[in-house]
Legacy VTK file of the C-alpha trace (Angstrom):
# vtk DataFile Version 3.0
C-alpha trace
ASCII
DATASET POLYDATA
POINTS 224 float
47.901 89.376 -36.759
44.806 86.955 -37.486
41.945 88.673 -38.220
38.843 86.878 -35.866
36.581 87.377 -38.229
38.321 84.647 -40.237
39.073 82.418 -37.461
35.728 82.126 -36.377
34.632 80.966 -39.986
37.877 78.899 -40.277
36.420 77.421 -37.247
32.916 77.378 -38.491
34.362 75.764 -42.076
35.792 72.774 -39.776
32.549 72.036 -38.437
30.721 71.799 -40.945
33.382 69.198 -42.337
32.962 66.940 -39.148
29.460 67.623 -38.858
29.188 66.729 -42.805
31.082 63.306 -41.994
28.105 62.339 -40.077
25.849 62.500 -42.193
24.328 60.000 -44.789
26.001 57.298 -42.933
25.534 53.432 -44.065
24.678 51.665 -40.792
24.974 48.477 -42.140
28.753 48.782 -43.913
30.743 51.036 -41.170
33.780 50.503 -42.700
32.733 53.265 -45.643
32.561 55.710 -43.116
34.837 58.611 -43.031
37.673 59.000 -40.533
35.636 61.085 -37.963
32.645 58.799 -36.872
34.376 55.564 -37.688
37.264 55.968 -34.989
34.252 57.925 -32.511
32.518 54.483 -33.096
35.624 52.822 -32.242
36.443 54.814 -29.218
32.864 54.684 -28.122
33.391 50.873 -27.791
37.006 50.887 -26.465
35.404 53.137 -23.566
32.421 50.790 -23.183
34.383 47.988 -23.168
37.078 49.197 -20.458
33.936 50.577 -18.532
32.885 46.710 -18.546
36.107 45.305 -17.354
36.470 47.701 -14.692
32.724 46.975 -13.626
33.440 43.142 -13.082
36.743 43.685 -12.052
35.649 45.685 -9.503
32.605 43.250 -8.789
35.370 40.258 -8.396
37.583 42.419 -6.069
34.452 43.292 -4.143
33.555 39.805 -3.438
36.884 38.622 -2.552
36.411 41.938 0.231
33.696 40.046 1.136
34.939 36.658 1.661
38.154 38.229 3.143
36.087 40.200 6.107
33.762 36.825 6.766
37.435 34.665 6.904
38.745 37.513 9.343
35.333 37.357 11.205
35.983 33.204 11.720
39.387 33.830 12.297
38.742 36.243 15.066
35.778 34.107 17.049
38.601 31.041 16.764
40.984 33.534 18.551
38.643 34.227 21.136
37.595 30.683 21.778
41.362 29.442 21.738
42.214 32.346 23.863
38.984 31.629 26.645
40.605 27.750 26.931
43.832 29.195 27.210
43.212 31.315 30.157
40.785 28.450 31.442
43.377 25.796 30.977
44.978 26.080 34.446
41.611 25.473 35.852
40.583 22.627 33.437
44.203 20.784 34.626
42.808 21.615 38.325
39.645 20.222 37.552
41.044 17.353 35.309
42.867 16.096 38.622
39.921 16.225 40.562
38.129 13.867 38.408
40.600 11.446 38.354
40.995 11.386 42.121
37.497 11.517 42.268
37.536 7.749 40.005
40.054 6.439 41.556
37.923 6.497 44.836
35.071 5.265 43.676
37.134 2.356 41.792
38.220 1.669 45.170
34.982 1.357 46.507
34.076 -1.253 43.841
35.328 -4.657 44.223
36.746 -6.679 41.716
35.534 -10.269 40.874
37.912 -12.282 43.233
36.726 -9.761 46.271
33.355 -10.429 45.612
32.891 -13.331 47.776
34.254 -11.630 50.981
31.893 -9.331 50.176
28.905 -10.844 50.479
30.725 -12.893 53.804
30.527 -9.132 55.084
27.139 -8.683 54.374
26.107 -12.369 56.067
28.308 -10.836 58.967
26.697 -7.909 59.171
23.475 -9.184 59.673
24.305 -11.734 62.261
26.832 -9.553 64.293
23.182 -7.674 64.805
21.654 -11.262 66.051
19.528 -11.275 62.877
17.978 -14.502 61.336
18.481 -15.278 57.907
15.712 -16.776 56.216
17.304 -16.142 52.593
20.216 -14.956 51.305
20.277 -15.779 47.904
22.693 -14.246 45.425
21.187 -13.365 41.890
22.411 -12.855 38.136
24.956 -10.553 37.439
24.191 -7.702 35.323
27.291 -6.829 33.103
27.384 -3.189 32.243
29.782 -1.128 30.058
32.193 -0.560 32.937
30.947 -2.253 36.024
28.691 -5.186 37.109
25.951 -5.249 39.718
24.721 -8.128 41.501
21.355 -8.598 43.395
21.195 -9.965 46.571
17.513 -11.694 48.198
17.897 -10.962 51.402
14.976 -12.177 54.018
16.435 -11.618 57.997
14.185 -11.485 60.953
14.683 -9.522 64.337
14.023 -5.992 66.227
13.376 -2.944 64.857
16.308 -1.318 66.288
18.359 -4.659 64.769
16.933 -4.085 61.512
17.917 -0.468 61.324
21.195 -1.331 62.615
21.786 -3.719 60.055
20.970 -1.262 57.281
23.502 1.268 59.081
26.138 -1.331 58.651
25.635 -2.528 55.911
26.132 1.402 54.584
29.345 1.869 56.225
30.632 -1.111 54.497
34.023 0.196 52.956
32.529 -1.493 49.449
29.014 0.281 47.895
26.167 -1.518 48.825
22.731 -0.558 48.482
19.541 -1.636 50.321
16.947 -1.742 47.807
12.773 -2.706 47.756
12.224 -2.640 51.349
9.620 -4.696 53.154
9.162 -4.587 56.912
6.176 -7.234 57.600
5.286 -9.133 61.242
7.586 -12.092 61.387
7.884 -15.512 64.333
7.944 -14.666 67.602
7.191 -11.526 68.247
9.615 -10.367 65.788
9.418 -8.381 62.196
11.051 -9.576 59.186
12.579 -7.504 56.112
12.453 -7.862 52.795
15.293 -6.527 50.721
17.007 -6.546 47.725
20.804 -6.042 48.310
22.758 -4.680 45.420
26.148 -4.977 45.148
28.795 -3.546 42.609
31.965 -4.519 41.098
34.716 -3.048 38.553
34.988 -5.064 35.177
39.243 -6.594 34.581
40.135 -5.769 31.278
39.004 -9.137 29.499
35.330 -8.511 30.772
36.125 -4.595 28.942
37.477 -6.165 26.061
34.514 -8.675 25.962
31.674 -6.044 26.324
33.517 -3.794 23.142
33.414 -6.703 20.880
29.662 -7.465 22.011
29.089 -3.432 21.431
30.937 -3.717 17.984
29.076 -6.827 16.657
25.854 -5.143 17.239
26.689 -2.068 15.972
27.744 -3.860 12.546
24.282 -5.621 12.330
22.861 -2.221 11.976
LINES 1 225
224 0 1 2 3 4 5 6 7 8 9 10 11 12 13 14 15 16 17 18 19 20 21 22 23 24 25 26 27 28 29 30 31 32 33 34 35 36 37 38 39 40 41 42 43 44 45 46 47 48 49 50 51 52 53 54 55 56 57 58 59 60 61 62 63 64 65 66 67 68 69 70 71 72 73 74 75 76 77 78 79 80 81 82 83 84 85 86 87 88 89 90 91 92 93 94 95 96 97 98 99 100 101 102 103 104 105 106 107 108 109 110 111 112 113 114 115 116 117 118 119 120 121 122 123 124 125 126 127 128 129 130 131 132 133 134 135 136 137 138 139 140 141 142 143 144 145 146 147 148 149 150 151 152 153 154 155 156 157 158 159 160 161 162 163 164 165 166 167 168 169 170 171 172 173 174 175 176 177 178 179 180 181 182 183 184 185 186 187 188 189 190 191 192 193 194 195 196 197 198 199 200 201 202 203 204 205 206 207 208 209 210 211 212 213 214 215 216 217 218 219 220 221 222 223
């Protein structure tokens, strides 16, 4: 059996060889160093240098976390936005129609060029079905819009109050939108008063007139 007592300076023996290796070291020629503190060295860096990696691999990985939770973020308010118009879309159809229907009445109530004469022979009727008496009646420029086209009407008619508001009602009731505009109620001949009005009538562009106004619309937006 080993005796401890030579164990513990066998022990002591080998430290003082390591311990020895250590010293008097050249730190600017490593390669002359003994065995013991050239491969420490040498696993000193191998540990630094896998400490390293696994810091910026970790800081890469970490970063594409990051950009993985902000994609699933964006993915998830898409998913609730696509999913709000989904449940909606019923609704949207519903109100979709309604719009349409909604134009398609309104169109109606515009005339077209050709109608536009027997429109104003309904206004001229209007006003003498009442007994009124045209002093002017005097169509003005049309306005071409994007869609539409109005057209002012100087209108000058004398008679009774109650014929003059009559008038106004009928002209309102007139299948085709017509407005009464700049009112002026003033004494007229004979005991009677005389109006002052501007009559504005509209009417629905045909495709040419649609046609002409984009090409006006696309000239002047390529002068800018």
């Amino acid at each position: 059996m080993a005796n401890p007592l030579s164990l513990r300076i066998d022990f002591a023996t080998l430290q003082e060889r390591l311990v020895s290796q250590f010293r008097g070291l050249n730190q600017n020629d490593p390669g002359t160093w003994p065995p013991v503190p050239r491969y420490t060295v040498y696993g000193v860096v191998l540990l630094l240098a896998l400490a390293l990696g696994w810091y910026f691999w970790l800081s890469g990985v970490k970063d594409q976390l990051g950009a993985a939770q902000q994609h699933e973020m964006q993915l998830r308010k898409t998913y609730r936005a696509k999913l709000a118009q989904a449940v909606s879309l019923d609704l949207l159809k519903a109100q979709k129609v309604q719009v349409e229907q909604y134009v398609l009445v309104l169109e109606k109530q515009l005339p077209g060029k050709a109608e536009m004469d027997a429109l104003l022979s309904d206004i001229n009727q209007a006003g003498i079905g009442r007994g009124l008496q045209f002093d002017l009646f005097r169509p003005g420029q049309v306005d071409v819009r994007n869609y539409y086209a109005d057209l002012p009407i100087a209108i000058e008619v004398q008679g009774s109050y109650n014929d003059l508001a009559s008038f106004t009602s009928d002209i309102a009731k007139l299948s085709r939108i017509v407005t009464i505009n700049n009112v002026s109620i003033s004494h007229g001949t004979q005991g009677r008063l005389r109006m002052d009005a501007t009559a504005m009538t509209y009417r629905y562009l045909d495709q040419d007139e649609i046609a002409a106004q984009r090409g006006r619309r696309g000239r002047r937006g390529g002068r800018k």
